[in-house]
C-alpha positions in Angstrom: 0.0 0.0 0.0 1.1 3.6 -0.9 0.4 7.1 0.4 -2.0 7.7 -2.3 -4.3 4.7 -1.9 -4.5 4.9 1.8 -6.0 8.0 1.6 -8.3 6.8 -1.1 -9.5 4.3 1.4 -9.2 5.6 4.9 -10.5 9.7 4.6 -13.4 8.5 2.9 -14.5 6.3 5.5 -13.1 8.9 8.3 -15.6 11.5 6.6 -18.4 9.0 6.8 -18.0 8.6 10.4 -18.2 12.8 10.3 -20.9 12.8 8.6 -23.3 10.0 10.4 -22.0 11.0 13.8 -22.5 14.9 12.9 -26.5 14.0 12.0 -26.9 11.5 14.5 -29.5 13.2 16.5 -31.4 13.9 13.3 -31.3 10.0 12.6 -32.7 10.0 16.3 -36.4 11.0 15.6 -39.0 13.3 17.5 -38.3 11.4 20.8 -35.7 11.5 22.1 -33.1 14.7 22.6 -29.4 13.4 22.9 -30.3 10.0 24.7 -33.2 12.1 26.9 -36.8 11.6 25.8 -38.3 15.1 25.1 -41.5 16.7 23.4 -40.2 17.5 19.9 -41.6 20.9 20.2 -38.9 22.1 22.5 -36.0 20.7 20.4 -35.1 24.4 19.0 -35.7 26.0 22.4 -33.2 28.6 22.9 -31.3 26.3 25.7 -31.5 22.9 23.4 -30.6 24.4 20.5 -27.0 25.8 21.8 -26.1 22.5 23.1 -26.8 20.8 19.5 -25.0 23.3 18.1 -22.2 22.5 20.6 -22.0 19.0 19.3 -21.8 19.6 16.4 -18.8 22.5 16.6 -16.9 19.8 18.4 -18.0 16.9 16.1 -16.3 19.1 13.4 -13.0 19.2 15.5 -12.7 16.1 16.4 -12.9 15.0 12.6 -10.3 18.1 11.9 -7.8 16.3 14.7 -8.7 12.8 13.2 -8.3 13.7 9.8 -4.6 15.5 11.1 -4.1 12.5 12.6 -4.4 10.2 9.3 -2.1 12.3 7.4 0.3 12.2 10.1 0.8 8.6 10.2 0.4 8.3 5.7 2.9 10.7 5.2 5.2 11.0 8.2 5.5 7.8 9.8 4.4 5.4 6.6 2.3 3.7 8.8 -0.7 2.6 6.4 -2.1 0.0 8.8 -2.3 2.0 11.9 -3.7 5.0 9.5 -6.3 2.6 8.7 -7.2 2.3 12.3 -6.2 4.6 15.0 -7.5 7.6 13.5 -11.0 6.4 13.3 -10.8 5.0 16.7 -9.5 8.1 18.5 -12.7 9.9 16.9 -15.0 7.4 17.7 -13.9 7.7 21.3 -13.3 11.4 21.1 -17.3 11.9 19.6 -18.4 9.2 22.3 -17.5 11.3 25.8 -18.4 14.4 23.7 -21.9 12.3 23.3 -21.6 11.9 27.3 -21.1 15.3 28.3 -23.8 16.9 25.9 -26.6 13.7 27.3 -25.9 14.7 30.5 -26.1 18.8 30.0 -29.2 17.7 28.3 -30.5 15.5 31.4 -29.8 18.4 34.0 -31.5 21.3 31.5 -34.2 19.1 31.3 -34.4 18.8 34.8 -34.1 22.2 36.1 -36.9 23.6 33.4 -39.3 20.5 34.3 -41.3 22.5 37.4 -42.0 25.3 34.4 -43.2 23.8 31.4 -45.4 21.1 31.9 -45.6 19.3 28.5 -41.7 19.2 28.0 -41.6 15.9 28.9 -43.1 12.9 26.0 -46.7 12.6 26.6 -47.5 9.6 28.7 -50.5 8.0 26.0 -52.4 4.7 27.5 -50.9 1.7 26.0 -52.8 0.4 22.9 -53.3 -3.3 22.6 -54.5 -4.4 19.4 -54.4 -8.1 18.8 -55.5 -7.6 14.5 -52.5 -5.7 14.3 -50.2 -8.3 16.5 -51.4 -11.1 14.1 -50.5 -9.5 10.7 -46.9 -8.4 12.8 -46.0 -12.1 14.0 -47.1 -13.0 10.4 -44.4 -11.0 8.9 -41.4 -11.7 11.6 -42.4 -15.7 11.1 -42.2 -15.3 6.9 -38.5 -13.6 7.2 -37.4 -15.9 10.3 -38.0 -18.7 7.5 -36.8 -16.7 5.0 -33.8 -15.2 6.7 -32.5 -18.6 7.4 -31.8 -20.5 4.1 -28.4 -17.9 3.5 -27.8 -19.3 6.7 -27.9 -22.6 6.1 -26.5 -22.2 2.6 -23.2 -20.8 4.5 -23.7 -23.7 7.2 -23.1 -26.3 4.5 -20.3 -24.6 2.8 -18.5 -24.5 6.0 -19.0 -28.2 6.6 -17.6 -29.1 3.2 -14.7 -26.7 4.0 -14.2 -29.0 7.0 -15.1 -32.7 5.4 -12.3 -31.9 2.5 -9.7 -30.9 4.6 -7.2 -33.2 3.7 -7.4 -31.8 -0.2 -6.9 -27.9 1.6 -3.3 -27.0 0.8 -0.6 -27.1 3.6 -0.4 -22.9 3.1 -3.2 -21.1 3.6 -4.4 -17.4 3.2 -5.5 -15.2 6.1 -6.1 -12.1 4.6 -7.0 -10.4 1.3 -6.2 -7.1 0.1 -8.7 -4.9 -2.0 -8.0 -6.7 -5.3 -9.0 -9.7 -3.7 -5.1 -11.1 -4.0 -4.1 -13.2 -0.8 -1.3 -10.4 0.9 -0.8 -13.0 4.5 -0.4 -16.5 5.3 -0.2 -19.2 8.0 0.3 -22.7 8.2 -2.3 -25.4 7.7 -3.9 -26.9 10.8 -7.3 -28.1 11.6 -7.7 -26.2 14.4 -7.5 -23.3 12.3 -10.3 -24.1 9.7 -12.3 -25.0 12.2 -12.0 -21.7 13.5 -12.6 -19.9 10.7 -15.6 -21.9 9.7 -17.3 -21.8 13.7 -16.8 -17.7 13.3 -18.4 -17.2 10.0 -21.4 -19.6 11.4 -21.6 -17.7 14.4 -21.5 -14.4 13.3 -24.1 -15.5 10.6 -26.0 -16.6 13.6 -25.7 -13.5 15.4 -26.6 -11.5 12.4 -30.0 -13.9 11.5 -31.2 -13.4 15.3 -30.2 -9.2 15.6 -32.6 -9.3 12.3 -35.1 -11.5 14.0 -35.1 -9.6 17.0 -35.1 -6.6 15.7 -38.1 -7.5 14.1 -40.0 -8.1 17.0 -39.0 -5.0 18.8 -41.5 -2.8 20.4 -44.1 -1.2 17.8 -45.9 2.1 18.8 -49.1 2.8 17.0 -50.5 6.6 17.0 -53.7 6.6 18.9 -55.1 10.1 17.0 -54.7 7.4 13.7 -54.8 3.4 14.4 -55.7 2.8 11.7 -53.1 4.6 9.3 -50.8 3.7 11.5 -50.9 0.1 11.8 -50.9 0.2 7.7 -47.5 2.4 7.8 -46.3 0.0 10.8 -46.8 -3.0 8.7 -45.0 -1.8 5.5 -42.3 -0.6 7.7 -42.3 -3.7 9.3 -42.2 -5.5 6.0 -39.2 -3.5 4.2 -37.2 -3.8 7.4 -37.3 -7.3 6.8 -36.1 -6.8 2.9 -33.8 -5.2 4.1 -32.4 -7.9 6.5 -32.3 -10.3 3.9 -30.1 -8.2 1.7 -27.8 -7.9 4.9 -27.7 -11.7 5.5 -27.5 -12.4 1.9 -24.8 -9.5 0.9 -22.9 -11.1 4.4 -23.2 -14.3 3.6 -21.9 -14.3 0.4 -18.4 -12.9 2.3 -18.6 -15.2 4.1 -18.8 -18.4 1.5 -16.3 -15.9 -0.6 -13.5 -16.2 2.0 -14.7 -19.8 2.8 -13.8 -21.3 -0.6 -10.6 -19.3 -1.2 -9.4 -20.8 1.9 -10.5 -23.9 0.9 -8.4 -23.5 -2.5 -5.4 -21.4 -1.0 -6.4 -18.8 -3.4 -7.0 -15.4 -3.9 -11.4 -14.3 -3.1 -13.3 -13.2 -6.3 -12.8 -9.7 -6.4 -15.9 -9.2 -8.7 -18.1 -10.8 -5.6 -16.1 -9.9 -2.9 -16.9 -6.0 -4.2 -20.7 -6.7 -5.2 -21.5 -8.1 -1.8 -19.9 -5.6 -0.3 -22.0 -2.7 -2.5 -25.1 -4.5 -1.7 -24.4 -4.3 2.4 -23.2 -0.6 2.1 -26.3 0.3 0.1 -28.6 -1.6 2.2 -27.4 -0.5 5.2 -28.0 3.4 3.9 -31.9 2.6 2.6 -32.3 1.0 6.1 -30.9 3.8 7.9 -33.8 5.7 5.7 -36.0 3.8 6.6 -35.4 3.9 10.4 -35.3 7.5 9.8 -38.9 7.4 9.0 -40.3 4.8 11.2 -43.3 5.4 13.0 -41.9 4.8 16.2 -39.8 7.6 16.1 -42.7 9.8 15.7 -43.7 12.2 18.3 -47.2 10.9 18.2 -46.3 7.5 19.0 -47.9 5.8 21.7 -45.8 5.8 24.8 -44.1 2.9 26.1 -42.2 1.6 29.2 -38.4 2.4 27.0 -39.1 6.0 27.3 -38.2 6.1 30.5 -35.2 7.8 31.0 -34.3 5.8 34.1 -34.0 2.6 32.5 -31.2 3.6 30.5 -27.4 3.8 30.9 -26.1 7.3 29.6 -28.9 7.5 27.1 -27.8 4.6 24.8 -27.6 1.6 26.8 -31.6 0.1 27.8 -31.2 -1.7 31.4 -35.1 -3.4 32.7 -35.4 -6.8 33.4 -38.9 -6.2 33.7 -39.3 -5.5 29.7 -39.3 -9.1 27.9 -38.4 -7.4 24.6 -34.4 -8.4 23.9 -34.0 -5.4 21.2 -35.8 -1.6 21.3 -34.8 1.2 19.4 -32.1 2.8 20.1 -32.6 6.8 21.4 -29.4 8.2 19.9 -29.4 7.1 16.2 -30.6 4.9 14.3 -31.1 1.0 14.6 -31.7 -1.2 17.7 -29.7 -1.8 21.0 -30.2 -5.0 23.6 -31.8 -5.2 26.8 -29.3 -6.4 28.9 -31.7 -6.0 32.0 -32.8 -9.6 30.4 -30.8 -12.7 30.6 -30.7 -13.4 26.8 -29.9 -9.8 26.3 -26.6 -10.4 28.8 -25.7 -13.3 26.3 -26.4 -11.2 22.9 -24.0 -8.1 23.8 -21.0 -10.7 24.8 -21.7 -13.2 22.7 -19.9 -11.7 19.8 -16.5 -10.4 22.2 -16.2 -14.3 23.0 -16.3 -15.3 19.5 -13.5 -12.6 18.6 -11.7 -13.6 21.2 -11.9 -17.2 20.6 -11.1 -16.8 17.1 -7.9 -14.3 17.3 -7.0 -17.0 20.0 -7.6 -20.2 17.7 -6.1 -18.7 14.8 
């Protein structure tokens, strides 16, 4: 790797953090004010407003430090891989206590102009149980858990044959790829290893079929001015969510089996699929961030539910209740799902995938 095309690679990426980070609370909805549930209407008070603004001002410098930092180590030091690396991490940390220190300004504004204005906080709607609407919803999340499985599988079975001709798998094998899809590091042959590789990409494939599943079956909040428009936006959210998934699973999937076979062969990964999968998983990813953007649950209208409680969660991003049986909810500061970890399978979800790293780095 040269100067030239790790800049190519790394400040585009570096700018995409910038950019998602910088419109994070945007992503957020009409809910929730930097991790602190808030009536919508008081987002651009005077005393909100500077403290967005403050965000972003310093989201900007940290990208201006990160960015300084990149071309530091490209030009000065030479040191491509740690460009590719450090940089980004020092701003995710950097934008995280910066994230920290604006929740909590927003937690104790919120506080201290509470015994004024009575409707600043979310408006606390009876909860609205409709068992029409919970049919057609279990209908959908059962037609993509079927569906959402047979990449899944498809990878399962590779894997196996990965491991049944071992013996034909040459004594040199690659561990990594560069972007043309040409092997660039190698190890030794051992079964231990293979095994390895094929128990990760199983288990992350696991991982990512049940975050899609559960995901799924997070928490939906109906309007109660308009039940029925709203259960018909609900469901088609609900069902493009789970398109969406699929393109995930498959796009990941097909990295997975990609890598898989040019193990198998000691050869270099199909560049053409290696790049196609990864298109489809980057464009998905953007239409689903869209479409999470414009989900009715991140509506001010939406009916009120026990995740709205600021006291059940952990600086605003992390949801603590072990009285809530739902495993996923949205999240309050951008946009996807986090876990419960108040639940037990919730505990097991958010390590599950440390272990398996660990494991793996360990094996291999």
């Amino acid at each position: 790797m040269n100067s030239s095309l790790a800049l190519i690679i790394n400040v585009p990426i570096l700018f995409l953090l910038y950019v998602l980070t910088y419109f994070t609370q945007a992503l957020s909805g009409k809910r929730q004010f930097y991790g602190i549930s808030l009536n919508s209407d008081y987002f651009y008070k005077d005393e909100f407003k500077t403290l967005d603004k403050k965000y972003k001002l310093f989201t900007t410098i940290g990208f201006i430090i990160s960015l300084t930092l990149e071309l530091i180590f490209v030009y000065i030091f030479k040191a491509y891989l740690i460009s590719s690396i450090l940089p980004m991490l020092v701003f995710c940390l950097y934008n995280f206590i910066l994230y920290v220190n604006i929740h909590n300004k927003v937690k104790i504004l919120k506080s201290k102009l509470a015994p004024n204005i009575s409707d600043l906080d979310l408006e606390k709607t009876s909860v609205i149980l409709d068992t029409d609407f919970i049919v057609e919803k279990n209908k959908i999340v059962k037609k993509y858990s079927l569906i959402l499985l047979i990449p899944l599988i498809i990878a399962t079975l590779v894997g196996i044959y990965v491991l049944a001709n071992y013996n034909s798998i040459p004594d040199i094998i690659p561990t990594h790829w560069g972007l043309k899809g040409n092997a660039d590091a190698f190890a030794d042959k051992s079964f231990i290893k293979i095994f390895s590789i094929v128990v990760m990409m199983i288990m992350f494939g696991v991982i990512i079929y049940l975050a899609s599943i559960y995901s799924l079956k997070s928490r939906v909040k109906l309007d109660p001015n308009f039940i029925d428009n709203s259960k018909k936006s609900q469901l088609y959210y609900l069902n493009m969510f789970g398109i969406t998934f699929l393109m995930l699973n498959i796009g990941c999937q097909i990295l997975f089996i990609n890598i898989l076979i040019a193990t198998m062969n000691g050869s270099s990964v199909n560049p053409f699929i290696l790049w196609t999968a990864t298109i489809i998983i980057i464009l998905t990813a953007i239409y689903q961030t869209y479409l999470y953007y414009k989900s009715p649950n991140k509506n001010k209208n939406a009916s009120y539910s026990i995740d709205d409680d600021d006291s059940l969660w952990i600086l605003g991003s992390i949801y603590n209740n072990p009285n809530d049986p739902s495993i996923f909810v949205n999240k309050r500061f951008g946009a996807g799902w986090t876990i419960n970890i108040g639940t037990t399978k919730g505990k097991i979800f958010f390590i599950l995938p440390f272990i398996i790293i660990i494991l793996s780095l360990f094996f291999i």
